[in-house]
C-alpha positions as CSV (number, residue, x, y, z in Angstrom):
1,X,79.1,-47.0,-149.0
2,X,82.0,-44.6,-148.9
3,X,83.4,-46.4,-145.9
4,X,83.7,-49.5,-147.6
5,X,85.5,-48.2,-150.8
6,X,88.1,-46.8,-148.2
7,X,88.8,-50.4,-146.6
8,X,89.3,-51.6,-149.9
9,X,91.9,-49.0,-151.4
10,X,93.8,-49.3,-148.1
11,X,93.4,-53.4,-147.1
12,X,93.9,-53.5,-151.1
13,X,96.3,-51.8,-151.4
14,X,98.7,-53.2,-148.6
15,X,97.9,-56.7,-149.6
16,X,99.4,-56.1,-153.2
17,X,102.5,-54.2,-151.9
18,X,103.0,-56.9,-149.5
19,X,102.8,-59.9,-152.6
20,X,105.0,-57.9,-154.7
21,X,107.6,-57.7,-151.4
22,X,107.3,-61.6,-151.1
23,X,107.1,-62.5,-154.8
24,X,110.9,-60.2,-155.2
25,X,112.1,-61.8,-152.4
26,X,111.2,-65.4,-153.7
27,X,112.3,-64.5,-157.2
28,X,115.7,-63.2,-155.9
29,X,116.0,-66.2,-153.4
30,X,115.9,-69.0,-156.6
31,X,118.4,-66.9,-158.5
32,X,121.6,-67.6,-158.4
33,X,123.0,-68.3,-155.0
34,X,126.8,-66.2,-155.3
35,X,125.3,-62.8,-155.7
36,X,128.0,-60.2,-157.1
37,X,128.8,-57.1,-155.8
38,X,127.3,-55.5,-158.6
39,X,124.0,-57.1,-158.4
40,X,124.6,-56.9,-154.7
41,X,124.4,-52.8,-155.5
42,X,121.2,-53.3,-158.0
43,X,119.6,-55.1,-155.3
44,X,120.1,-52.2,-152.6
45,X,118.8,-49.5,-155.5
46,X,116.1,-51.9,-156.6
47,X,114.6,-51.9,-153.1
48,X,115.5,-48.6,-152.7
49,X,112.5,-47.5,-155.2
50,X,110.1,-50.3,-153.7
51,X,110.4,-48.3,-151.0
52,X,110.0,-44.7,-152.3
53,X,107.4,-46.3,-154.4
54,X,105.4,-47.3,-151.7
55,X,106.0,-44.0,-150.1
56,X,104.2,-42.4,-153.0
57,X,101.5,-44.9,-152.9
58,X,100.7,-44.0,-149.4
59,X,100.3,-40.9,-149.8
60,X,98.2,-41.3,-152.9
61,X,95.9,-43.7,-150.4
62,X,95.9,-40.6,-147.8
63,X,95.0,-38.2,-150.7
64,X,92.0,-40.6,-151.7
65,X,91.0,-41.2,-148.5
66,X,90.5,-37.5,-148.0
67,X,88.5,-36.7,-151.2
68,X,86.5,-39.3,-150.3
69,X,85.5,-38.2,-146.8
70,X,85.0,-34.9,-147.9
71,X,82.6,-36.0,-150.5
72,X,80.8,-37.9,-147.9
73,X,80.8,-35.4,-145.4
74,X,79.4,-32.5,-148.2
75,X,76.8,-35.3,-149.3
76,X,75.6,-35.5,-145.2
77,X,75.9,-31.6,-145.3
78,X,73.1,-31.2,-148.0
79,X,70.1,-33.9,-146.5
């Protein structure tokens, strides 16, 4: 049961970081098409924190993933 909750947070997980990827990349590629160096530099910061953010997010699936298997391994423990 566990082992299927895991696959899910992780597969799950991915696939939305992956959408949100495409979906800012679409979004930016019907904006306008001269792209200021300002918004050049917003851009750079704005993926900048996609990227920390799914950092974090990793390591929040890691953390899960380990409470999880140490639940399951504590439930096998006491049959």
């Amino acid at each position: 049961m566990y082992d299927i909750i895991i696959v899910a947070l992780v597969f799950g997980s991915l696939t939305v970081c992956v959408l949100f990827v495409c979906l800012v990349l679409m979004m930016n590629m019907f904006r306008k098409k001269s792209i200021s160096k300002v918004s050049g530099h917003e851009e750079a910061l704005m993926v900048q924190e996609m990227y920390n953010g799914l950092n974090r997010m990793e390591s929040r699936i890691e953390a899960l993933e380990t409470i999880l298997l140490d639940r399951e391994k504590n439930n096998h423990e006491q049959v």
